[in-house]
Backbone as JSON, one array per atom type, in Angstrom:
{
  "sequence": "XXXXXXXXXXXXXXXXXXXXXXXXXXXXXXXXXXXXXXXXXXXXXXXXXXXXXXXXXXXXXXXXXXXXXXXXXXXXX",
  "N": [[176.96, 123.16, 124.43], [174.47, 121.36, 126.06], [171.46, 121.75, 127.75], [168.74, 121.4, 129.7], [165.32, 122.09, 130.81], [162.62, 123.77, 132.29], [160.39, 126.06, 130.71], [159.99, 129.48, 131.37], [158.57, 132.66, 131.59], [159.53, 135.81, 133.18], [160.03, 138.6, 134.83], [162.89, 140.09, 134.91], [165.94, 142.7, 135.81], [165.12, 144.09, 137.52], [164.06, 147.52, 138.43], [166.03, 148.74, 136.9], [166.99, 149.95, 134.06], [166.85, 148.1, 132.42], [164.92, 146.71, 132.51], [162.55, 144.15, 132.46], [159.74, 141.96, 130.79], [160.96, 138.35, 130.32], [161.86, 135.9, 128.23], [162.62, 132.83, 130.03], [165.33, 129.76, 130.54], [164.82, 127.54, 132.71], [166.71, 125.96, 134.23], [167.86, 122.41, 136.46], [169.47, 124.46, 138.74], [169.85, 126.31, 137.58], [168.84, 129.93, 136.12], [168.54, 131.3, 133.11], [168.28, 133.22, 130.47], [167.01, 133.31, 128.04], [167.55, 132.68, 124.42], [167.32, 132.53, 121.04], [170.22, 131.89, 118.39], [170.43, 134.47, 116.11], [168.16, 135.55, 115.84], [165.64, 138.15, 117.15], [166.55, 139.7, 119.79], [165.03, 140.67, 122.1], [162.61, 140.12, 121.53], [160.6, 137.19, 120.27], [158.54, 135.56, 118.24], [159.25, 132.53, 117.93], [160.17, 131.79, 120.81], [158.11, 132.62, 122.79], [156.26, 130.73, 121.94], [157.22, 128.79, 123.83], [157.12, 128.91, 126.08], [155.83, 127.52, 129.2], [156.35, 125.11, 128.32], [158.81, 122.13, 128.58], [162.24, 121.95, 127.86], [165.05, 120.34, 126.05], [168.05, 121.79, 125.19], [169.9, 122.96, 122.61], [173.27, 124.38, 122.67], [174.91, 127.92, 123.54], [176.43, 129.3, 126.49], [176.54, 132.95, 127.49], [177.24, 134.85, 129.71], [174.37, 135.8, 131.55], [172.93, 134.47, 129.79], [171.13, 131.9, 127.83], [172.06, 130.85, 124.63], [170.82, 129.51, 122.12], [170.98, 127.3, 119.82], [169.54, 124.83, 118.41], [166.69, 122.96, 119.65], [164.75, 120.47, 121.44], [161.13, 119.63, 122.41], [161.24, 118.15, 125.39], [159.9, 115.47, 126.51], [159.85, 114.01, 129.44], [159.08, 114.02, 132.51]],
  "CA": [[176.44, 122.78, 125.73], [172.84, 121.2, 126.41], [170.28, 121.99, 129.28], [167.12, 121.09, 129.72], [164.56, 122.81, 131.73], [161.16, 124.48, 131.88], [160.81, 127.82, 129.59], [159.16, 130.59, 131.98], [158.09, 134.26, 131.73], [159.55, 136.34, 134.6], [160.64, 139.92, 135.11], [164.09, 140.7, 135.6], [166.42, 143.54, 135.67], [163.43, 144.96, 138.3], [164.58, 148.82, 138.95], [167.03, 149.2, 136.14], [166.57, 150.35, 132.63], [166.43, 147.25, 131.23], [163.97, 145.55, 133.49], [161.35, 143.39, 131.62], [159.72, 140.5, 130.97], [161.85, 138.02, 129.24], [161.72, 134.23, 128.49], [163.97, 131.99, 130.63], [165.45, 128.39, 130.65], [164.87, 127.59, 134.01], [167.32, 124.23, 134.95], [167.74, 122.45, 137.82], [170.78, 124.65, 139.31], [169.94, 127.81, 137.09], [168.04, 130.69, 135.22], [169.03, 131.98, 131.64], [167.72, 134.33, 129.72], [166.45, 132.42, 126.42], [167.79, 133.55, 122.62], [168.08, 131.65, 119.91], [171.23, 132.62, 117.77], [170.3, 135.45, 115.17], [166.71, 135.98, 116.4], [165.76, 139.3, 117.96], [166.74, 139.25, 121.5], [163.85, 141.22, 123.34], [161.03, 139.43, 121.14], [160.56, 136.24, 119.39], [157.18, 134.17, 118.94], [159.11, 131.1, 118.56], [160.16, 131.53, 122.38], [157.16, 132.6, 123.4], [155.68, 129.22, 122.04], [157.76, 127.2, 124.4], [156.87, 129.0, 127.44], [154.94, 126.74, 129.91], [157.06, 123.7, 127.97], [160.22, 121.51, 128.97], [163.1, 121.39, 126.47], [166.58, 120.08, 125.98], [168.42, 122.77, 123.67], [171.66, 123.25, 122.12], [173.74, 125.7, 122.09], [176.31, 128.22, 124.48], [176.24, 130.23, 127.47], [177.21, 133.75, 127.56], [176.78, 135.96, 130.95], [173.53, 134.89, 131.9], [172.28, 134.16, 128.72], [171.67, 130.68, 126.68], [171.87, 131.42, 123.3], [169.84, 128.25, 122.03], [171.0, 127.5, 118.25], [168.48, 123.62, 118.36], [166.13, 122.46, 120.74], [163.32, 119.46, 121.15], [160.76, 119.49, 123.3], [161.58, 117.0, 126.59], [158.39, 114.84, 126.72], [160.47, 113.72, 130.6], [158.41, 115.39, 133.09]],
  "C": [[174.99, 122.35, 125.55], [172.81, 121.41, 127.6], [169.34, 121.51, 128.84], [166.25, 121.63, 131.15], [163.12, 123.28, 131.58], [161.32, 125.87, 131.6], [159.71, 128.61, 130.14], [159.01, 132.18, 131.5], [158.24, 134.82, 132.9], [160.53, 137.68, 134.05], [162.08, 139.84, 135.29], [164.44, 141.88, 135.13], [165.62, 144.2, 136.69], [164.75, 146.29, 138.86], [166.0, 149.28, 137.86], [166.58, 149.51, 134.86], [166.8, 149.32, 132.06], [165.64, 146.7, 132.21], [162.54, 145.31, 131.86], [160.85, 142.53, 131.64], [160.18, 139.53, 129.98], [161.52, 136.32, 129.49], [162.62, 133.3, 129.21], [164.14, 130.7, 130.45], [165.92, 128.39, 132.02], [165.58, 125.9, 134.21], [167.33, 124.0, 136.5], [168.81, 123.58, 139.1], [170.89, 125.8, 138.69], [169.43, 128.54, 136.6], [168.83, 130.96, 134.44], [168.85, 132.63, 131.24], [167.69, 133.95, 128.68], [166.3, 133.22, 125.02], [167.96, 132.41, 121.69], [169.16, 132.49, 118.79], [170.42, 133.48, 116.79], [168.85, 135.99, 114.96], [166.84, 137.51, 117.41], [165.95, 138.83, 119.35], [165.9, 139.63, 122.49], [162.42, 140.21, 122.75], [160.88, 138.3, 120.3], [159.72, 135.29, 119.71], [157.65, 132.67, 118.66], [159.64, 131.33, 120.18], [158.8, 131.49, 123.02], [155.83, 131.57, 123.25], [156.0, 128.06, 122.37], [157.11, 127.56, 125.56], [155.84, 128.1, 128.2], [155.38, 124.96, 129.37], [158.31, 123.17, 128.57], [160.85, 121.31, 127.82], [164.31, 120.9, 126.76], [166.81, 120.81, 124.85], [169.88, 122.28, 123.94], [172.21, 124.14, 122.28], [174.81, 126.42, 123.25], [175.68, 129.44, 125.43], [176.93, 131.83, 127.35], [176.33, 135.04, 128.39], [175.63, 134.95, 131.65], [172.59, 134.73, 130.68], [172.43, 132.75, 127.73], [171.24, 131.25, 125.26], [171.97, 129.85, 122.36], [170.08, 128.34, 120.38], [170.01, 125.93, 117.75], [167.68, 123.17, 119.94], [165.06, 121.58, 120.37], [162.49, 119.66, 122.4], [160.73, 118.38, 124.43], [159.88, 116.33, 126.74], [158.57, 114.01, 128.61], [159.63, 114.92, 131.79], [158.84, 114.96, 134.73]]
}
């Protein structure tokens, strides 16, 4: 599957034992929760050097999670 979207920093889970702040792919029509395949899933500084960027990635959905195995940055603003 591709998306493309802007890569935010926002809380979820708020009031549950997993609440945090996590990276998202925000599209037009949805939030994600941003992994790249075989990368830790709570922490990873390549995510956290897209945030505030637009990308088109690769890769598959599962729950609410994209699990991002290529991506470029969208220069389309």
């Amino acid at each position: 599957m591709q998306a493309t979207g802007n890569v935010i920093r926002k809380r979820i889970a708020i009031g549950s034992k997993s609440e945090r702040d996590a990276v998202l792919l925000q599209t037009r029509d949805q939030e994600y929760v941003l992994r790249i395949v075989g990368a830790n899933p709570f922490q990873d500084p390549r995510l956290d050097a897209l945030v505030g960027k637009r990308i088109c990635a690769q890769g598959d959905v599962h729950g609410n999670a994209f699990l991002m195995t290529e991506w470029r940055e969208d220069a389309a603003r």
